[in-house]
MIMIKOL-25658 format. One record per residue (C-alpha): residue in three letters; chain; x, y, z. Coordinates in steps of 0.25 Angstrom, whole numbers, plus 5000, padded with zeros to 4 digits. Layout:
! MIMIKOL-25658
    r  c     x     y     z
  Ala  A     X     Y     Z
...
This chain:
! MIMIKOL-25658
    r  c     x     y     z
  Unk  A  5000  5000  5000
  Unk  A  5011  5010  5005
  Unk  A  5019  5007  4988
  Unk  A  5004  5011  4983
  Unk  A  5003  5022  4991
  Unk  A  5018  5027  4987
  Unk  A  5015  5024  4973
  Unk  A  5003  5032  4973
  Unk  A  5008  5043  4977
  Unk  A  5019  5043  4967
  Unk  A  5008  5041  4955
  Unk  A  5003  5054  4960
  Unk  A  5016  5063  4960
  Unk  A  5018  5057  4946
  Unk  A  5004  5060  4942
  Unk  A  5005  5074  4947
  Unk  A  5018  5075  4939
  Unk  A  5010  5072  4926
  Unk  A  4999  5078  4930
  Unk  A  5008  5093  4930
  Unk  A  5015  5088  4917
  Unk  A  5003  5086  4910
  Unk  A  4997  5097  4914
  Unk  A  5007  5106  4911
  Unk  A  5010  5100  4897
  Unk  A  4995  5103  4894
  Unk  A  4995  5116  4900
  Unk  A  5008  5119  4894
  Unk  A  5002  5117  4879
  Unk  A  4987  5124  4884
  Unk  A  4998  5138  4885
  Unk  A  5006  5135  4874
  Unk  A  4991  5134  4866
  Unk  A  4988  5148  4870
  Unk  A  5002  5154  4866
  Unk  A  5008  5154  4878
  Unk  A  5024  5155  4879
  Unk  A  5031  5140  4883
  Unk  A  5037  5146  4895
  Unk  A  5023  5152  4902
  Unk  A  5017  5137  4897
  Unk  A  5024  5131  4903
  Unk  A  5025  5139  4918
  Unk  A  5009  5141  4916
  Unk  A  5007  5125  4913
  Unk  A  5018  5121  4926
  Unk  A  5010  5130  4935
  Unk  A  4997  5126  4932
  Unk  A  5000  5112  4932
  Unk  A  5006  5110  4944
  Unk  A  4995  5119  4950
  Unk  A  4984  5111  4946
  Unk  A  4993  5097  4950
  Unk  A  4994  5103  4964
  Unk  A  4978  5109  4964
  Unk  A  4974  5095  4959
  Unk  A  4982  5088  4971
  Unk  A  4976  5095  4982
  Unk  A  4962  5097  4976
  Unk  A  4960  5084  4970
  Unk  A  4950  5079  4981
  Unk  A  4942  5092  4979
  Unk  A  4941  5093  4964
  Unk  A  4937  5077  4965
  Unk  A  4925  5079  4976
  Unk  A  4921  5091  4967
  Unk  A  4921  5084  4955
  Unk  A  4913  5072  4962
  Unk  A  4904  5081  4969
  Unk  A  4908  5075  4981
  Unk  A  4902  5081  4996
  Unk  A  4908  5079  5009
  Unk  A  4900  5065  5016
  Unk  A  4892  5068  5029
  Unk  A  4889  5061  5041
  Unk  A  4873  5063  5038
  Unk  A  4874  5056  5025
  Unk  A  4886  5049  5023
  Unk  A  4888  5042  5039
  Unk  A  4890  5029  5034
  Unk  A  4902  5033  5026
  Unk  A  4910  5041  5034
  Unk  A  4908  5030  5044
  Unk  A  4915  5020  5036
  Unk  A  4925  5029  5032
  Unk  A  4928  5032  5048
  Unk  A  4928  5019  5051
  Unk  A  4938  5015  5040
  Unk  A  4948  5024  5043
  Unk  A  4955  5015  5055
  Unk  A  4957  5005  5045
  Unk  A  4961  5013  5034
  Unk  A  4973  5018  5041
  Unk  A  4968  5034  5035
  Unk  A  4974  5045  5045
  Unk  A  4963  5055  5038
  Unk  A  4949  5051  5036
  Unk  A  4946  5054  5022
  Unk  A  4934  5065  5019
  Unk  A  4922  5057  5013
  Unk  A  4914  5064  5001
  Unk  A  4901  5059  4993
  Unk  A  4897  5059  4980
  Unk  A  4883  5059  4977
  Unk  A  4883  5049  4966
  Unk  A  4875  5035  4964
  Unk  A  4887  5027  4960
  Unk  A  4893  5022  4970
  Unk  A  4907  5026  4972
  Unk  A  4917  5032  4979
  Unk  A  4933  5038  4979
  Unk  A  4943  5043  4987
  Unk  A  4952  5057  4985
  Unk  A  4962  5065  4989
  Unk  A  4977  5069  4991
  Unk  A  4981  5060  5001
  Unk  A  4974  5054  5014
  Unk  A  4973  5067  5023
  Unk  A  4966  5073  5012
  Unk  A  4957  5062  5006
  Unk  A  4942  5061  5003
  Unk  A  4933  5048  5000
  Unk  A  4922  5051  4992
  Unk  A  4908  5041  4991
  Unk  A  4896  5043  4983
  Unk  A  4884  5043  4988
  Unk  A  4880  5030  4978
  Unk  A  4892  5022  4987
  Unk  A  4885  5025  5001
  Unk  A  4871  5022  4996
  Unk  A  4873  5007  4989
  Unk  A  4886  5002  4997
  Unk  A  4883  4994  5011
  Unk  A  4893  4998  5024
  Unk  A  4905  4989  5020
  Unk  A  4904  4991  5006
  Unk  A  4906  5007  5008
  Unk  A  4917  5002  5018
  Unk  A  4924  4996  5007
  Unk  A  4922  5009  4998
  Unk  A  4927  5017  5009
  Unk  A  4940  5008  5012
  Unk  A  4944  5008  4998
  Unk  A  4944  5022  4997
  Unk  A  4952  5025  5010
  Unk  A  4962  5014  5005
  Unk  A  4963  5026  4991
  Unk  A  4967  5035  5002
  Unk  A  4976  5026  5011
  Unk  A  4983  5022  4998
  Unk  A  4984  5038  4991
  Unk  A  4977  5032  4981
  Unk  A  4968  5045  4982
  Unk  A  4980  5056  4980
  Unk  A  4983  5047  4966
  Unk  A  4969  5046  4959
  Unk  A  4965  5062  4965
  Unk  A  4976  5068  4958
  Unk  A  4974  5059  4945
  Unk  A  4959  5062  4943
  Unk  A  4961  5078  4945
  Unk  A  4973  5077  4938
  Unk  A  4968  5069  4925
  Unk  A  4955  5078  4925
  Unk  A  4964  5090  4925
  Unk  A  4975  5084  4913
  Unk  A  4960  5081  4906
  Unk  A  4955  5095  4907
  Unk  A  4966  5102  4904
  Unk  A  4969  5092  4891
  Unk  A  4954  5096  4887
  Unk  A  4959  5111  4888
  Unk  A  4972  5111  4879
  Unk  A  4965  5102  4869
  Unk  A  4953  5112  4866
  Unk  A  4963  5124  4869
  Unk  A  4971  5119  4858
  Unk  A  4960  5117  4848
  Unk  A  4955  5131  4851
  Unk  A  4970  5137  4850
  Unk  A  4971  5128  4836
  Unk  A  4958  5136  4830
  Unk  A  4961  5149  4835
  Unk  A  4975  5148  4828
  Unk  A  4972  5140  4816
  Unk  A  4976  5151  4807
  Unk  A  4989  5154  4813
  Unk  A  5001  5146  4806
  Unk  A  5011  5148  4818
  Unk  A  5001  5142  4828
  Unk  A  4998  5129  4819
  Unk  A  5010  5121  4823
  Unk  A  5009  5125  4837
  Unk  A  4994  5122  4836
  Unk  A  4997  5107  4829
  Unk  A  5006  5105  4841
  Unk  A  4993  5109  4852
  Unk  A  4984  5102  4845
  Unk  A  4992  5087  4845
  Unk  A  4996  5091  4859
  Unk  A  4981  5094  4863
  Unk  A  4976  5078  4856
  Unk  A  4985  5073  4864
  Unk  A  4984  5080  4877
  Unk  A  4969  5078  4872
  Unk  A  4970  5063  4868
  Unk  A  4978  5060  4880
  Unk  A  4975  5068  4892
  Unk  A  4962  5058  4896
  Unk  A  4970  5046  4893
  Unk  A  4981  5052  4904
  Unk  A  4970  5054  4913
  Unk  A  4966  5039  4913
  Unk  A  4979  5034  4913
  Unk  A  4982  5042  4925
  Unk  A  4970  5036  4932
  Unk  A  4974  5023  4930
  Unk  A  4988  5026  4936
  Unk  A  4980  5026  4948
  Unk  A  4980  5014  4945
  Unk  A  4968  5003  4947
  Unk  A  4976  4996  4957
  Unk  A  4973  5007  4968
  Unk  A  4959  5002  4968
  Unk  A  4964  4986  4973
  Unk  A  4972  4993  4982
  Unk  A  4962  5002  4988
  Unk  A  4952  4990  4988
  Unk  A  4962  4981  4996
  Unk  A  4965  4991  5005
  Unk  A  4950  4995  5009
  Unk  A  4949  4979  5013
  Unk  A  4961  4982  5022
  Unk  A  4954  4994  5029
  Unk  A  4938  4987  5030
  Unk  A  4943  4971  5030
  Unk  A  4930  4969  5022
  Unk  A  4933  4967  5006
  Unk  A  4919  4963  5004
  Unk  A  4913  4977  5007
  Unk  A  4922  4983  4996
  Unk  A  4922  4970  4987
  Unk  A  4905  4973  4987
  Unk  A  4907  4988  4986
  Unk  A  4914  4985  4974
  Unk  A  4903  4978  4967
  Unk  A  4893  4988  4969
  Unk  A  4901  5000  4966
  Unk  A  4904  4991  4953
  Unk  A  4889  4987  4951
  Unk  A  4882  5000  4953
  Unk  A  4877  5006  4941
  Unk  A  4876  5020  4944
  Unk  A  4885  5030  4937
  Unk  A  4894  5040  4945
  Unk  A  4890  5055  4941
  Unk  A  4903  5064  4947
  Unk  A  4915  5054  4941
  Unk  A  4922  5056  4930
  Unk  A  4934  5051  4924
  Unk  A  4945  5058  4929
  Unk  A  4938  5054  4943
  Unk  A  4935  5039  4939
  Unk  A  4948  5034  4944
  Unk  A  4944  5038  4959
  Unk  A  4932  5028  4964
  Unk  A  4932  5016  4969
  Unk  A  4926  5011  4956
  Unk  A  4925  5017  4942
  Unk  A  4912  5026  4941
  Unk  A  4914  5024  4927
  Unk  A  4914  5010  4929
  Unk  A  4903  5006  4918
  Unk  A  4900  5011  4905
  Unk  A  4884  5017  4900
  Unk  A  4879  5003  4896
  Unk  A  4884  4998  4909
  Unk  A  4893  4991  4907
  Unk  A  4908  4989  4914
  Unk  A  4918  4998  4907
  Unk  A  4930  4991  4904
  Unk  A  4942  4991  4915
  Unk  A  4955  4994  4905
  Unk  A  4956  5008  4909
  Unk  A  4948  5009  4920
  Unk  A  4952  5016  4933
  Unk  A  4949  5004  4942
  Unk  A  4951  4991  4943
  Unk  A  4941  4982  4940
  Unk  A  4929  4980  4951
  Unk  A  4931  4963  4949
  Unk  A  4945  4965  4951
  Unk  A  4944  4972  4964
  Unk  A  4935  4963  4970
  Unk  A  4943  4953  4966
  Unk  A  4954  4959  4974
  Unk  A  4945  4961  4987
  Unk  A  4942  4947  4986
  Unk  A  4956  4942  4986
  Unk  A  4958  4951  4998
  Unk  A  4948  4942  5005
């Protein structure tokens, strides 16, 4: 657990390292687009690069709640969770009890976010409280404290705000380009220049969401066996998370609030089955198989 935790936290200097490349190489060519000298290009794309790195680092939680329409759980409404969270948190070994959040969504589902355990959220919908028993949430519950435990959650927050914002920003150069190449279509010491633009904008444009999911599966699937595994550690009941599992797989409603730059986060892919309903294929999915991690729980037993 201790090399996972190591190596994830080395996957997300590296990340954040091409993260500010990238950026700045986008940025550099959105300058250079609208005239702009090399030299201030490059000091306006470094700058704003590492600002946005260091904003997405410490505000990743925030701009993830926000995006999932998450509210702060209650001891009126939400009693029975932030009982099992309390009662987890011997077990779990956690210093810091982590914030609990709800979406109001019928899928049930849930993730956990967050730079680091002192500053870490677990976020339930509300379709998770209403169809899961006690030892089913308990297993829900223990699989996202194990995220937290492992560092799991500073990994998979950096990525998803990071991918969105490499995403965005590709979309902005692309049509900034296009608009720069007809507003100077008629000028013949632009139209090299604009040649240039226009293959770097493809394939910033071509490329920029196949980044974003390969970065999401730099993750890696394998976090989620060892989040699973090491929930059985902290509750000693696989069958709770095991059956969990199987509803959270079986259940047919569709998860409004995600999207893809978010999919990577949940204990199981909200995008998990296509319009006819049937299961997408797992090739490039973000999570492993749900078969196989039972499979997994039941070898534990």
């Amino acid at each position: 657990m201790f090399e996972d935790i190591r190596k994830n936290k080395r996957k997300s200097v590296f990340i954040v390292f091409g993260f500010i490349l990238i950026i700045t190489l986008i940025l550099y060519y959105i300058c250079m687009a609208f005239d702009v000298s090399a030299p201030v290009a490059i000091i306006i794309a470094l700058t704003f690069s590492i600002l946005a790195s260091w904003a997405s680092y410490y505000n990743s939680d925030k701009i993830i709640l926000s995006v999932n329409h998450a509210r702060p759980a209650t001891e009126e409404e939400d009693k029975k969770i932030i009982n099992i969270l309390e009662g987890l948190m011997i077990s779990s070994g956690l210093s810091h009890k982590p914030s609990l959040y709800v979406v109001e969504d019928s899928q049930p589902n849930a993730f956990a976010t967050g730079r680091n355990p002192e500053h870490s959220i677990i976020c339930v919908t509300t379709g998770l409280l209403e169809k899961l028993d006690y030892y089913e949430l308990e297993g829900v519950i223990a699989h996202e404290m194990a995220h937290i435990k492992n560092y799991d959650i500073l990994l998979s927050a950096v990525v998803t705000v990071m991918v969105g914002f490499i995403v965005m920003l590709s979309d902005i150069f692309t049509r900034t380009f296009f608009y720069r190449g007809r507003s100077s279509r008629d000028s013949d010491n632009d139209s090299n220049g604009n040649a240039i633009l226009m293959i770097i904008g493809l394939v910033f444009l071509i490329l920029a969401p196949i980044l974003g999911k390969i970065m999401q599966m730099a993750v890696s699937r394998r976090r989620e066996f060892l989040a699973d595994s090491t929930a059985v550690e902290f509750t000693r009941n696989p069958d709770g998370l095991i059956s969990a599992l199987r509803k959270l797989d079986e259940d047919p409603s569709e998860l409004k609030v995600a999207n893809k730059a978010t999919e990577n986060m949940y204990i199981v892919n909200p995008f998990r089955k296509n319009a006819d309903g049937k299961k997408k294929a797992s090739l490039f999915s973000t999570h492993p198989s749900i078969d196989d991690r039972i499979e997994a729980l039941q070898n534990i037993k």
